[in-house]
mmCIF file of the N, C-alpha and C atoms, coordinates in Angstrom:
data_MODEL
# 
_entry.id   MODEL 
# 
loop_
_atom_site.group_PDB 
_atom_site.id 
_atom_site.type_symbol 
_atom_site.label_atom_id 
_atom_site.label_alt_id 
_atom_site.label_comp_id 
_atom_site.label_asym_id 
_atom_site.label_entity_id 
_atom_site.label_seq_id 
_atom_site.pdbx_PDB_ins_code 
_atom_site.Cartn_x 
_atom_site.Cartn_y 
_atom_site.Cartn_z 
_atom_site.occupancy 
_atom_site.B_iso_or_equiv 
_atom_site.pdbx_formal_charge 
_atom_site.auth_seq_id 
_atom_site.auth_comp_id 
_atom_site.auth_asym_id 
_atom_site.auth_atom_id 
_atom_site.pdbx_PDB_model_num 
ATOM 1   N N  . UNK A 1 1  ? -5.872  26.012 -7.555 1.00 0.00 ? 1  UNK A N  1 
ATOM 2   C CA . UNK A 1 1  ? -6.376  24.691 -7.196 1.00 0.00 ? 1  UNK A CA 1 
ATOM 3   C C  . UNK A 1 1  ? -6.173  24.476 -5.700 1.00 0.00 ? 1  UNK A C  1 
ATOM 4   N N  . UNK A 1 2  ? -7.157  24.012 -4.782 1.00 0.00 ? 2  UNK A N  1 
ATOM 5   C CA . UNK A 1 2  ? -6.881  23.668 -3.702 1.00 0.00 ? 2  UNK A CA 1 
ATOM 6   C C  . UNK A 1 2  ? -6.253  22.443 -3.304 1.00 0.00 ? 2  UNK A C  1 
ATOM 7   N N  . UNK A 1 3  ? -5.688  22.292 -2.037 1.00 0.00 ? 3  UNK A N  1 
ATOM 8   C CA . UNK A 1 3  ? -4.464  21.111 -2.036 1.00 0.00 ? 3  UNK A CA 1 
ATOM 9   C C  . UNK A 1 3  ? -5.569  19.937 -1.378 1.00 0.00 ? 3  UNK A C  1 
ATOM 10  N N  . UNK A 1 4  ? -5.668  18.954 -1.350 1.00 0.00 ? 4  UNK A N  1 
ATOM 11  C CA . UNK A 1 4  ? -5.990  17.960 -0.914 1.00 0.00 ? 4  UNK A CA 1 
ATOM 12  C C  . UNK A 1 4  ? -6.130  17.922 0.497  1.00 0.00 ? 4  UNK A C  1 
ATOM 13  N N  . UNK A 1 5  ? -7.240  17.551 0.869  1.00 0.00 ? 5  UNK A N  1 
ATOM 14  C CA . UNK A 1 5  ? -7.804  17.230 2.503  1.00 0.00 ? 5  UNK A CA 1 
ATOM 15  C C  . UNK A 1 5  ? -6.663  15.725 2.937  1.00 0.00 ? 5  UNK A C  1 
ATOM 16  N N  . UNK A 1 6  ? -6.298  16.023 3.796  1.00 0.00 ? 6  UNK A N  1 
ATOM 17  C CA . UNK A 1 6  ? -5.868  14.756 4.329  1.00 0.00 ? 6  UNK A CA 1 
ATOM 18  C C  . UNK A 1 6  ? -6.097  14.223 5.687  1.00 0.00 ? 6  UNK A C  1 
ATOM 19  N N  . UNK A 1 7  ? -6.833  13.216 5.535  1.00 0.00 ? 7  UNK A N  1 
ATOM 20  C CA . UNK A 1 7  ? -7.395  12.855 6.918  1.00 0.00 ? 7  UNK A CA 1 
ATOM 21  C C  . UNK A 1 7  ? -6.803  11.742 7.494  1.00 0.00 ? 7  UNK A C  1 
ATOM 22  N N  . UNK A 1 8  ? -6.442  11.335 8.833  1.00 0.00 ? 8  UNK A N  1 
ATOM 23  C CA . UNK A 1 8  ? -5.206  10.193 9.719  1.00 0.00 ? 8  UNK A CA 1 
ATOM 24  C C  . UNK A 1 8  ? -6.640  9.423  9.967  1.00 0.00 ? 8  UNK A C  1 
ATOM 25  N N  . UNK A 1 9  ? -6.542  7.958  9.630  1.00 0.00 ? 9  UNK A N  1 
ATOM 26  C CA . UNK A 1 9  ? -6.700  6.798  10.626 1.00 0.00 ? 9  UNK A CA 1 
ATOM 27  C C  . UNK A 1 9  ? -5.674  6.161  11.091 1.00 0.00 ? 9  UNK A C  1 
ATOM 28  N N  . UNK A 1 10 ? -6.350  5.716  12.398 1.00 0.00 ? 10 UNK A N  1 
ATOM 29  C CA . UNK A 1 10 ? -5.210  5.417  13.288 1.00 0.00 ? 10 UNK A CA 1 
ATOM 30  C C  . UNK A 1 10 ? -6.092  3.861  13.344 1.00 0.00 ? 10 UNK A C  1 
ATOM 31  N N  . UNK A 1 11 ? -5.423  3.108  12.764 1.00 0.00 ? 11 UNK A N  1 
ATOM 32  C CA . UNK A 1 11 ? -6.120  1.508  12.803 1.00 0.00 ? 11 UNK A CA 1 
ATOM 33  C C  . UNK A 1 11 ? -5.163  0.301  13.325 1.00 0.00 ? 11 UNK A C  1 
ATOM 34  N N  . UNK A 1 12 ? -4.333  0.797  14.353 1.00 0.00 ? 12 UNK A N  1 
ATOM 35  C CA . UNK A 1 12 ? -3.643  -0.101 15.240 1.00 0.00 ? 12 UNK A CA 1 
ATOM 36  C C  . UNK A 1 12 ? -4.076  -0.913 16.232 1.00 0.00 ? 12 UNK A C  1 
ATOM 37  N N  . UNK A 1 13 ? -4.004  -2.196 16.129 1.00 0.00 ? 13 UNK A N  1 
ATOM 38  C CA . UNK A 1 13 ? -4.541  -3.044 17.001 1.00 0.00 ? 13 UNK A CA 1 
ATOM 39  C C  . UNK A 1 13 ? -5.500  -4.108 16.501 1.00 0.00 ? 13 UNK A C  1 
ATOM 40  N N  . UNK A 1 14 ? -6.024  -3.707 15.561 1.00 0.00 ? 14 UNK A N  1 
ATOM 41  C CA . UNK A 1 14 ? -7.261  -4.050 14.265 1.00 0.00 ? 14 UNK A CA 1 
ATOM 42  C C  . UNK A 1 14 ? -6.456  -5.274 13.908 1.00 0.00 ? 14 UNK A C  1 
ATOM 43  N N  . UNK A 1 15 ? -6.749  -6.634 13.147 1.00 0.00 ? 15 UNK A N  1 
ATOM 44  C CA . UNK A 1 15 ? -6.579  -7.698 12.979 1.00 0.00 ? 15 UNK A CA 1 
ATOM 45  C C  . UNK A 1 15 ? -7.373  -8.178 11.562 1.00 0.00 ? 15 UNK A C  1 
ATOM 46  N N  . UNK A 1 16 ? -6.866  -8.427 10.393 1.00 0.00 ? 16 UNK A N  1 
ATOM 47  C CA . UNK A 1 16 ? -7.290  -8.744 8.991  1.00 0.00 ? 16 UNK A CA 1 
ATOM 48  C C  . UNK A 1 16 ? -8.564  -9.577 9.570  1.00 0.00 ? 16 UNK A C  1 
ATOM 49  N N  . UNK A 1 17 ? -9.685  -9.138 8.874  1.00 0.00 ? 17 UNK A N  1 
ATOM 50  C CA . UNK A 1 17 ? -9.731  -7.895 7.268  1.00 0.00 ? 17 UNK A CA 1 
ATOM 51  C C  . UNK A 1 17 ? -10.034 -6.568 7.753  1.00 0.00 ? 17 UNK A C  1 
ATOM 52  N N  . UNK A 1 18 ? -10.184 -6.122 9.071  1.00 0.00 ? 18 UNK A N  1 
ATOM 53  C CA . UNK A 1 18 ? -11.125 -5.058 9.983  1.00 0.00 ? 18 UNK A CA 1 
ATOM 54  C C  . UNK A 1 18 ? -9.876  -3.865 9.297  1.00 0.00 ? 18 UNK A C  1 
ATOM 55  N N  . UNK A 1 19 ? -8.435  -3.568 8.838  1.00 0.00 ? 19 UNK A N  1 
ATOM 56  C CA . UNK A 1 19 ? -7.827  -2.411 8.747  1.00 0.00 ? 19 UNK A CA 1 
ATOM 57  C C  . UNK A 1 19 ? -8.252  -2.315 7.079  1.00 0.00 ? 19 UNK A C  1 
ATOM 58  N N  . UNK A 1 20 ? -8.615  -3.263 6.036  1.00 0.00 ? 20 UNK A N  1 
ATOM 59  C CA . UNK A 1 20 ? -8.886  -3.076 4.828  1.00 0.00 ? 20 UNK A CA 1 
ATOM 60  C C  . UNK A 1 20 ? -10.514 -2.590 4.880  1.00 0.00 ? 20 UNK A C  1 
ATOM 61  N N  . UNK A 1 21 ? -11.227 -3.296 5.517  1.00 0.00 ? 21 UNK A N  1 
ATOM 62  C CA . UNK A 1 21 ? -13.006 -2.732 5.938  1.00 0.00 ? 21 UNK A CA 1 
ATOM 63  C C  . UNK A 1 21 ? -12.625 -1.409 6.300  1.00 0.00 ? 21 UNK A C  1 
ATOM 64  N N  . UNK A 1 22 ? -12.240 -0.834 7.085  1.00 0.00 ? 22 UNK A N  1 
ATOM 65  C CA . UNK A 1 22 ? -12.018 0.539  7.934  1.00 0.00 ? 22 UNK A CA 1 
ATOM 66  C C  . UNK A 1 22 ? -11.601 1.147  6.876  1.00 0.00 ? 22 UNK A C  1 
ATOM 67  N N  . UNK A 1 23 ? -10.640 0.438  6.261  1.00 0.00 ? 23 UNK A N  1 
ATOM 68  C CA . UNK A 1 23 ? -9.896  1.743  4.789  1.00 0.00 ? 23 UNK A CA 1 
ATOM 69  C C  . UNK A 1 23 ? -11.004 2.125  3.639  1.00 0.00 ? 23 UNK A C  1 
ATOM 70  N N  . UNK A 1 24 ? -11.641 1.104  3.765  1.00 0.00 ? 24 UNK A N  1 
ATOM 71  C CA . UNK A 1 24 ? -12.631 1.282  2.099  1.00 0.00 ? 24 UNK A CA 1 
ATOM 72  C C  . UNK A 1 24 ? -14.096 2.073  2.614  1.00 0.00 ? 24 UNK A C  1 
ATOM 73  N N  . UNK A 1 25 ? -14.239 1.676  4.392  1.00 0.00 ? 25 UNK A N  1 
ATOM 74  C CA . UNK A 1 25 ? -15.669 2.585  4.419  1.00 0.00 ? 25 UNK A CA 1 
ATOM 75  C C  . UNK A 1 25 ? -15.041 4.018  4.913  1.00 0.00 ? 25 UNK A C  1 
ATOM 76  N N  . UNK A 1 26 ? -13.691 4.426  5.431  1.00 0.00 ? 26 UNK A N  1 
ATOM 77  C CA . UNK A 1 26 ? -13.268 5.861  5.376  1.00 0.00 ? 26 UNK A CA 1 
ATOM 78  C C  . UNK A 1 26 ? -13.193 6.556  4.216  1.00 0.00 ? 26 UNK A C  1 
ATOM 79  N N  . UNK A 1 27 ? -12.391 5.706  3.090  1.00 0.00 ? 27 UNK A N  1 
ATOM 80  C CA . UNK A 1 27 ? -12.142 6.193  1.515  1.00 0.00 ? 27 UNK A CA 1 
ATOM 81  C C  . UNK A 1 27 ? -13.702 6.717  0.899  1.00 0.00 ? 27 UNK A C  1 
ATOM 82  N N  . UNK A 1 28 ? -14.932 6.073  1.144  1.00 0.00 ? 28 UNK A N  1 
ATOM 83  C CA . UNK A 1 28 ? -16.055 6.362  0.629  1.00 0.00 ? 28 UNK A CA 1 
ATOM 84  C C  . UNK A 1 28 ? -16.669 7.735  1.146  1.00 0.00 ? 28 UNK A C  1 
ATOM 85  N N  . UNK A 1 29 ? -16.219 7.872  2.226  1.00 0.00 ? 29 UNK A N  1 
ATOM 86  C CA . UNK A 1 29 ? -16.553 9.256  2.911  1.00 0.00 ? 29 UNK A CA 1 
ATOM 87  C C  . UNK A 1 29 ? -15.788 10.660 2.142  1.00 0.00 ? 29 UNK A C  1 
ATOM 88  N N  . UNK A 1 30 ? -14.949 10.181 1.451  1.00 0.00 ? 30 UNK A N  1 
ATOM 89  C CA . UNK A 1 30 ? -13.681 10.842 0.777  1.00 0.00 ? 30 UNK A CA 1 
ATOM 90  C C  . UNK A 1 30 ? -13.985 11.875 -0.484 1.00 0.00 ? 30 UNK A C  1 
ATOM 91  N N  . UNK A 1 31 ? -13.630 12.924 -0.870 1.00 0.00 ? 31 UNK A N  1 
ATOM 92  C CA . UNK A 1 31 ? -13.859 13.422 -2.384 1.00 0.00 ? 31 UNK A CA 1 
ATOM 93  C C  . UNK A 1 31 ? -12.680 12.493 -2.974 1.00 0.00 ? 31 UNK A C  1 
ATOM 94  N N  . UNK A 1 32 ? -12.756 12.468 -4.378 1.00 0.00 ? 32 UNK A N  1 
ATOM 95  C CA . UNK A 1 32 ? -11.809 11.845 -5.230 1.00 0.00 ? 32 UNK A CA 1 
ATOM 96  C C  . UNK A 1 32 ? -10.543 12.698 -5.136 1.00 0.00 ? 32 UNK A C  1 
ATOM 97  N N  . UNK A 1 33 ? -9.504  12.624 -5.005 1.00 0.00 ? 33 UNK A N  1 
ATOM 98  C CA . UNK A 1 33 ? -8.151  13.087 -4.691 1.00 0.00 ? 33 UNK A CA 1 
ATOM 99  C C  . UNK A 1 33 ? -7.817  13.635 -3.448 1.00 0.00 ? 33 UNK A C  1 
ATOM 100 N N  . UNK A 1 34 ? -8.668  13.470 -2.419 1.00 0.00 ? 34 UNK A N  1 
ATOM 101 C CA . UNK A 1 34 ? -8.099  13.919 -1.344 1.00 0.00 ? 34 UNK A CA 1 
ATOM 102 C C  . UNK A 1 34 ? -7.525  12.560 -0.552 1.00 0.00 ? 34 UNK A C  1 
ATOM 103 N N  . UNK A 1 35 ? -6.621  12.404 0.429  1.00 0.00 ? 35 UNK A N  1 
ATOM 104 C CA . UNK A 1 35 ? -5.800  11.990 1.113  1.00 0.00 ? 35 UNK A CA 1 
ATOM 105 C C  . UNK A 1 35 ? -5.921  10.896 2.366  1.00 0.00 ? 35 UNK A C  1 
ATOM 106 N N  . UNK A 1 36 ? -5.882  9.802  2.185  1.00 0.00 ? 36 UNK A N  1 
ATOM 107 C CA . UNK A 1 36 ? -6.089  8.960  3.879  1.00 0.00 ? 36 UNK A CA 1 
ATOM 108 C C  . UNK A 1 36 ? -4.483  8.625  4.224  1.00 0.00 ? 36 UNK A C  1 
ATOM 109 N N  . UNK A 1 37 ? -3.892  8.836  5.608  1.00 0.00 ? 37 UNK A N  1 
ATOM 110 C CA . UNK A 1 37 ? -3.655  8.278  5.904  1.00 0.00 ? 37 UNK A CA 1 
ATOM 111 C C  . UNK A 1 37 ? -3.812  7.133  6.945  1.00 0.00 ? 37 UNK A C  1 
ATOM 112 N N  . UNK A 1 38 ? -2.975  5.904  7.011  1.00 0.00 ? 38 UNK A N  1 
ATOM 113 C CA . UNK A 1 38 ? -3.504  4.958  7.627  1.00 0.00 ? 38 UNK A CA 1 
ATOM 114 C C  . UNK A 1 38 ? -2.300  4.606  8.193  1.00 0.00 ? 38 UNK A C  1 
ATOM 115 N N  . UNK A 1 39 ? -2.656  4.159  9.892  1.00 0.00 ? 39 UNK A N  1 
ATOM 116 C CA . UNK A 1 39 ? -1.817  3.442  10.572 1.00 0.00 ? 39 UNK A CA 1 
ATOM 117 C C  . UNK A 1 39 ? -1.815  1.993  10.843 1.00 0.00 ? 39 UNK A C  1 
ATOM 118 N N  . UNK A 1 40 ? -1.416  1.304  10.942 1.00 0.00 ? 40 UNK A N  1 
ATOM 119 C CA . UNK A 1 40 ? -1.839  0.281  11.289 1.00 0.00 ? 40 UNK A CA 1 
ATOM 120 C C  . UNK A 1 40 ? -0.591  -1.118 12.003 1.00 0.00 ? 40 UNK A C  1 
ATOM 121 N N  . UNK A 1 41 ? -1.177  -1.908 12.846 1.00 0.00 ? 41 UNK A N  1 
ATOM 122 C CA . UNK A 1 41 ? -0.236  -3.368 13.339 1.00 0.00 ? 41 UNK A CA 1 
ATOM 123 C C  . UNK A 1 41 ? -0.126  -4.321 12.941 1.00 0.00 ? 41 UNK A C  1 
ATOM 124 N N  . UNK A 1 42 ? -1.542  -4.935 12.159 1.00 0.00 ? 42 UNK A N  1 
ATOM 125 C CA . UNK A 1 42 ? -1.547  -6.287 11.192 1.00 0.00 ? 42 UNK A CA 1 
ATOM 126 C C  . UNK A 1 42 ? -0.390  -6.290 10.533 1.00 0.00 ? 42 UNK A C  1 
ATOM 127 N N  . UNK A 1 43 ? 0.384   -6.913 10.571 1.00 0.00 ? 43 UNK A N  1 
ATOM 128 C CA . UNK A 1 43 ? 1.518   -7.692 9.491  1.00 0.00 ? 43 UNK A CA 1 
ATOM 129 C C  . UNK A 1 43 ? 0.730   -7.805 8.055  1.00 0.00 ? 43 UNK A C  1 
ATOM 130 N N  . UNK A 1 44 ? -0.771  -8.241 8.205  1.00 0.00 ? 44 UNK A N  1 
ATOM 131 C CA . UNK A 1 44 ? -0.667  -8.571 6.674  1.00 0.00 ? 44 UNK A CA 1 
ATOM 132 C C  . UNK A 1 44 ? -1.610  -7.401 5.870  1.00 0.00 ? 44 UNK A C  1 
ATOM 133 N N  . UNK A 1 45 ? -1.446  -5.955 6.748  1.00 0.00 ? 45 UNK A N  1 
ATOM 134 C CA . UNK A 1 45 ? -2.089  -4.865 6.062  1.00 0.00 ? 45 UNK A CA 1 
ATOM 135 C C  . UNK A 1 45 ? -1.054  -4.457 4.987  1.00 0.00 ? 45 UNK A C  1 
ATOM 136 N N  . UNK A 1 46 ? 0.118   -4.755 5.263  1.00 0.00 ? 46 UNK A N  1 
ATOM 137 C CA . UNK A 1 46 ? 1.078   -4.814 4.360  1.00 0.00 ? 46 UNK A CA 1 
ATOM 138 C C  . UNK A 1 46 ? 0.939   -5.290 3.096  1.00 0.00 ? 46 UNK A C  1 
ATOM 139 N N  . UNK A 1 47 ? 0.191   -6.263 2.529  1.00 0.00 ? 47 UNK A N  1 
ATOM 140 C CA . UNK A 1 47 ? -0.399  -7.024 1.890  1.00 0.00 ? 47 UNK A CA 1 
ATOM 141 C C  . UNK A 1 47 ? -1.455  -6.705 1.132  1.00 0.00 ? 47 UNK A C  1 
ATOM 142 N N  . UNK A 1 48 ? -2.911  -6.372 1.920  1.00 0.00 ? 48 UNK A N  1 
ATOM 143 C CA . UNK A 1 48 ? -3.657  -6.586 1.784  1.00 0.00 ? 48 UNK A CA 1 
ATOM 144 C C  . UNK A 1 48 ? -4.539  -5.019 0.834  1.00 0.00 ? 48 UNK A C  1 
ATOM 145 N N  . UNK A 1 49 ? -3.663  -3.683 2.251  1.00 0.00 ? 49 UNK A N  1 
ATOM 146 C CA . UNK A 1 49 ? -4.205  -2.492 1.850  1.00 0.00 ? 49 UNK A CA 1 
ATOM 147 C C  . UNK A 1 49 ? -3.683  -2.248 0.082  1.00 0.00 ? 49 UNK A C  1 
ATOM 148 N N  . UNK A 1 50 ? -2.182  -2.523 0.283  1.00 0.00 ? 50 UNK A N  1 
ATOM 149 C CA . UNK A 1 50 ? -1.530  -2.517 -1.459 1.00 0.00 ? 50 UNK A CA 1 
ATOM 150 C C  . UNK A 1 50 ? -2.309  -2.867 -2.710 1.00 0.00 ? 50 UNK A C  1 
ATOM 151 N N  . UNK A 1 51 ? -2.567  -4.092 -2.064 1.00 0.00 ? 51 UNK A N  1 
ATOM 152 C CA . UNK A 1 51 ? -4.045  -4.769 -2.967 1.00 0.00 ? 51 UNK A CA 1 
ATOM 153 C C  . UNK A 1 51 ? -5.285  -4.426 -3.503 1.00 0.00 ? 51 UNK A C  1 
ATOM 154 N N  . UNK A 1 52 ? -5.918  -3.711 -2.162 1.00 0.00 ? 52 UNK A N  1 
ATOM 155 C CA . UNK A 1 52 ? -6.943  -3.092 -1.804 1.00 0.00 ? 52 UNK A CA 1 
ATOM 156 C C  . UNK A 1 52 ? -6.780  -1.457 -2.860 1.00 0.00 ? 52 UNK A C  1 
ATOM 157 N N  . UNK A 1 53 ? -6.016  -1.290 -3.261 1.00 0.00 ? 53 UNK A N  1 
ATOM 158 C CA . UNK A 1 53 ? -6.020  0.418  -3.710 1.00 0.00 ? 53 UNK A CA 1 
ATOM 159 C C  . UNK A 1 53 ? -5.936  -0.347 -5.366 1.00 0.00 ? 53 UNK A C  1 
ATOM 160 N N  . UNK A 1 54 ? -5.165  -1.049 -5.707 1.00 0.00 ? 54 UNK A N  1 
ATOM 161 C CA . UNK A 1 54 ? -5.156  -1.542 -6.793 1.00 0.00 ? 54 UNK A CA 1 
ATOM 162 C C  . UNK A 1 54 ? -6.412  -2.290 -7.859 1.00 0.00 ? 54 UNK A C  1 
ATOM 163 N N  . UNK A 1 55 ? -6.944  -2.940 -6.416 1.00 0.00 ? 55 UNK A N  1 
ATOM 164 C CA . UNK A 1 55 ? -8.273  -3.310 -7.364 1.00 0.00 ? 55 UNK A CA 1 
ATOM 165 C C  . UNK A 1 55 ? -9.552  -2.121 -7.253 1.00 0.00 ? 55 UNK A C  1 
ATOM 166 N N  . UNK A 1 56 ? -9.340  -1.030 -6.493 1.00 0.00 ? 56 UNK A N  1 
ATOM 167 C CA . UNK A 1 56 ? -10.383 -0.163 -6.185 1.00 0.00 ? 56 UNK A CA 1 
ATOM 168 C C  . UNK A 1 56 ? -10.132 0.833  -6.683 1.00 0.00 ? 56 UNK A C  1 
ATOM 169 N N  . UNK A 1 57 ? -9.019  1.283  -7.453 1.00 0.00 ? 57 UNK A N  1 
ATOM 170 C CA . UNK A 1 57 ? -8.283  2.306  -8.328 1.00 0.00 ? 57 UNK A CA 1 
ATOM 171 C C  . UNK A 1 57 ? -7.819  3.502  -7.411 1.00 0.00 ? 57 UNK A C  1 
ATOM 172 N N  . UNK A 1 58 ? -7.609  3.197  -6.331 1.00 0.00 ? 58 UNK A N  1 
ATOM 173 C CA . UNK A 1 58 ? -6.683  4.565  -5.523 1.00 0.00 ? 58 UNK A CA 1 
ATOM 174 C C  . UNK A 1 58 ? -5.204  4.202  -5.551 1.00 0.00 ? 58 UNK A C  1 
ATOM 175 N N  . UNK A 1 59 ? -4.554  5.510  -5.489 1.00 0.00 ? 59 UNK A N  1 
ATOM 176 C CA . UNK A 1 59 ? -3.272  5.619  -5.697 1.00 0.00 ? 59 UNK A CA 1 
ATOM 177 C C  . UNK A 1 59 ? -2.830  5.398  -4.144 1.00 0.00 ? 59 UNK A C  1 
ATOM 178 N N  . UNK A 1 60 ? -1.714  4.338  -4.045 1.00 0.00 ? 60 UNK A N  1 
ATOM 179 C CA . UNK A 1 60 ? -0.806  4.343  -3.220 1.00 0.00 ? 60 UNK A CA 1 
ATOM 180 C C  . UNK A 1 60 ? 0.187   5.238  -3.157 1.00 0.00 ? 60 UNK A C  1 
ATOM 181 N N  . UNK A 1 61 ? 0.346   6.331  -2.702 1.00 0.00 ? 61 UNK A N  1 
ATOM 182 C CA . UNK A 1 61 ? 1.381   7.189  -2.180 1.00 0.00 ? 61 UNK A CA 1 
ATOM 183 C C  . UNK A 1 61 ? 3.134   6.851  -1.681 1.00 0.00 ? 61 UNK A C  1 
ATOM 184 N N  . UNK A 1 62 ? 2.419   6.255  -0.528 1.00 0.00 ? 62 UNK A N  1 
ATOM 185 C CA . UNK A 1 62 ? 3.121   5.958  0.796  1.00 0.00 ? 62 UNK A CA 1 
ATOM 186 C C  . UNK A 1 62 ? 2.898   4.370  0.883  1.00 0.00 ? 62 UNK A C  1 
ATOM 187 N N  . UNK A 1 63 ? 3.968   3.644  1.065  1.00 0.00 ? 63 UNK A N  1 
ATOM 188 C CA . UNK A 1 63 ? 4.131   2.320  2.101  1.00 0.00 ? 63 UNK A CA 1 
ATOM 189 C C  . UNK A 1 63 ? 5.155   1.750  2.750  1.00 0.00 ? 63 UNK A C  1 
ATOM 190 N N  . UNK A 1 64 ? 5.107   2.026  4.214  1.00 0.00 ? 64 UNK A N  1 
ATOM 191 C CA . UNK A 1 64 ? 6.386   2.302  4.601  1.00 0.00 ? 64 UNK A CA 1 
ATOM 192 C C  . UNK A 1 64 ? 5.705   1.347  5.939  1.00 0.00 ? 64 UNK A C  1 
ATOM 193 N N  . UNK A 1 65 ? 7.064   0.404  6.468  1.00 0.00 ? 65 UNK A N  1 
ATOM 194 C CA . UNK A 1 65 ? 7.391   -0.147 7.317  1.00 0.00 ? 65 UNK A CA 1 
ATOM 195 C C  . UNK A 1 65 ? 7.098   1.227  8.416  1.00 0.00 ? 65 UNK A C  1 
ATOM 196 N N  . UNK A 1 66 ? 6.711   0.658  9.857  1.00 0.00 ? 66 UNK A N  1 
ATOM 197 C CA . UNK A 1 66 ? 7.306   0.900  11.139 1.00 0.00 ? 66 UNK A CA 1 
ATOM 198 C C  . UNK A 1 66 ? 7.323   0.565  11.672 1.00 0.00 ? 66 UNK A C  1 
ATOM 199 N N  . UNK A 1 67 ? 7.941   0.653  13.262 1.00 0.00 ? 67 UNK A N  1 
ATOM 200 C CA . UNK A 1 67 ? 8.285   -0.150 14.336 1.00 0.00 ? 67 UNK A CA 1 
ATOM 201 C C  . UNK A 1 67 ? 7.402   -1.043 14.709 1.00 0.00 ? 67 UNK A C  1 
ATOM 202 N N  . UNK A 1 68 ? 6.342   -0.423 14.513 1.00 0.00 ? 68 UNK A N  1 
ATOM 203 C CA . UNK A 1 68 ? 4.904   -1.505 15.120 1.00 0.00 ? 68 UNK A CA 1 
ATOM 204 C C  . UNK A 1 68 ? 4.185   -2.183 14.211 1.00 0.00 ? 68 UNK A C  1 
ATOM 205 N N  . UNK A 1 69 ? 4.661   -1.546 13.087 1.00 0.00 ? 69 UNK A N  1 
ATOM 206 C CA . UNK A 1 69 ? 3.435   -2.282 11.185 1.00 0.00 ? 69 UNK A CA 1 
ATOM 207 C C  . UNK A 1 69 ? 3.922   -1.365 10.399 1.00 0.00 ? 69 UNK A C  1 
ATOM 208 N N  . UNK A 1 70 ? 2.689   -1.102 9.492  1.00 0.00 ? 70 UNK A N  1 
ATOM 209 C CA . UNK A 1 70 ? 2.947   0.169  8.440  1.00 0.00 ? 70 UNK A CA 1 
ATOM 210 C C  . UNK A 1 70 ? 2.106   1.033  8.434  1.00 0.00 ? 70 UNK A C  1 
ATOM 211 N N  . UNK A 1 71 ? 2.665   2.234  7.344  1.00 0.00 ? 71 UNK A N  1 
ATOM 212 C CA . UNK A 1 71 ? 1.980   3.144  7.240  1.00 0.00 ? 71 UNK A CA 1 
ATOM 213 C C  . UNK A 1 71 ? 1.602   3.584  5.804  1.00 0.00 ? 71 UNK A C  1 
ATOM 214 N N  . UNK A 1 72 ? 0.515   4.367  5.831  1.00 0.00 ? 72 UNK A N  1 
ATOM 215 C CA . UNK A 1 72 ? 0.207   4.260  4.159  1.00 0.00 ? 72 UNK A CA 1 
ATOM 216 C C  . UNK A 1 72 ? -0.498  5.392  3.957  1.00 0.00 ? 72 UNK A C  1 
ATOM 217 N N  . UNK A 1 73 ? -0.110  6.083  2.745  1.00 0.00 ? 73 UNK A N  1 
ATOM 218 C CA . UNK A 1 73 ? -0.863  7.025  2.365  1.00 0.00 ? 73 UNK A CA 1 
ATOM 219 C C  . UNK A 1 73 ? -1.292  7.122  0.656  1.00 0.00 ? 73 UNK A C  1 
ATOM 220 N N  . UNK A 1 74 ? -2.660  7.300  0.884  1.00 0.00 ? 74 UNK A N  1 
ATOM 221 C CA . UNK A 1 74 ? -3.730  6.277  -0.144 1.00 0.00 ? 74 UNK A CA 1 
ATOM 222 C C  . UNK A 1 74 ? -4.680  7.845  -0.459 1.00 0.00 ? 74 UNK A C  1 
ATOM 223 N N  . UNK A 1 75 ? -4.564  7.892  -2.273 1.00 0.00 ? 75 UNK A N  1 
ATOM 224 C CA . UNK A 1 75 ? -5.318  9.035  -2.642 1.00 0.00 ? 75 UNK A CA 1 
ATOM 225 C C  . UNK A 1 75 ? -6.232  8.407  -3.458 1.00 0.00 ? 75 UNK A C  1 
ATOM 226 N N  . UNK A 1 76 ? -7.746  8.928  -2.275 1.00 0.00 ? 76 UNK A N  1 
ATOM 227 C CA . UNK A 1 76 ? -8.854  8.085  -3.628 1.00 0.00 ? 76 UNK A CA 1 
ATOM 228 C C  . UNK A 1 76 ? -8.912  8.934  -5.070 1.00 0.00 ? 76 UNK A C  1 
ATOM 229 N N  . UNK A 1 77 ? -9.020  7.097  -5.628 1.00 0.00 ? 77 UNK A N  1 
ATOM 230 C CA . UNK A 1 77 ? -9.320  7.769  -7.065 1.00 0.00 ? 77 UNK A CA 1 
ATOM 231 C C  . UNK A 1 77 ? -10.977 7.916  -7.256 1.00 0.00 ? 77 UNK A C  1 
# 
């Protein structure tokens, strides 16, 4: 079996809803189980992306605080 593509957005600076828009039109570009990660500064991507995988059926991986926001790693379903 081959391992999963994993591709980095870097969506720092971006301001709600533009890091959840950016996540769902990258994810569509996506095969089903391969890998996004996402960077991001919004305070409320924290929020919003969590949300965002839940009602769209991708697996949250990763959600982790950092110095500047969070980070997330999101396997489309």
């Amino acid at each position: 079996m081959e391992s999963p593509e994993t591709v980095a957005l870097d969506l720092k600076g971006l301001k709600c809803p533009l890091p959840v828009l950016k996540t769902r039109k990258r994810l569509a570009t996506l095969s089903s189980g391969n890998l996004l990660s996402v960077e991001t500064t919004d305070p409320l991507a924290g929020i919003d992306i969590p949300h965002f995988c839940r009602e769209e059926g991708h697996e949250l991986l990763e959600n982790n605080r950092t110095e500047s926001g969070h980070s997330f790693l999101i396997r489309k379903g």
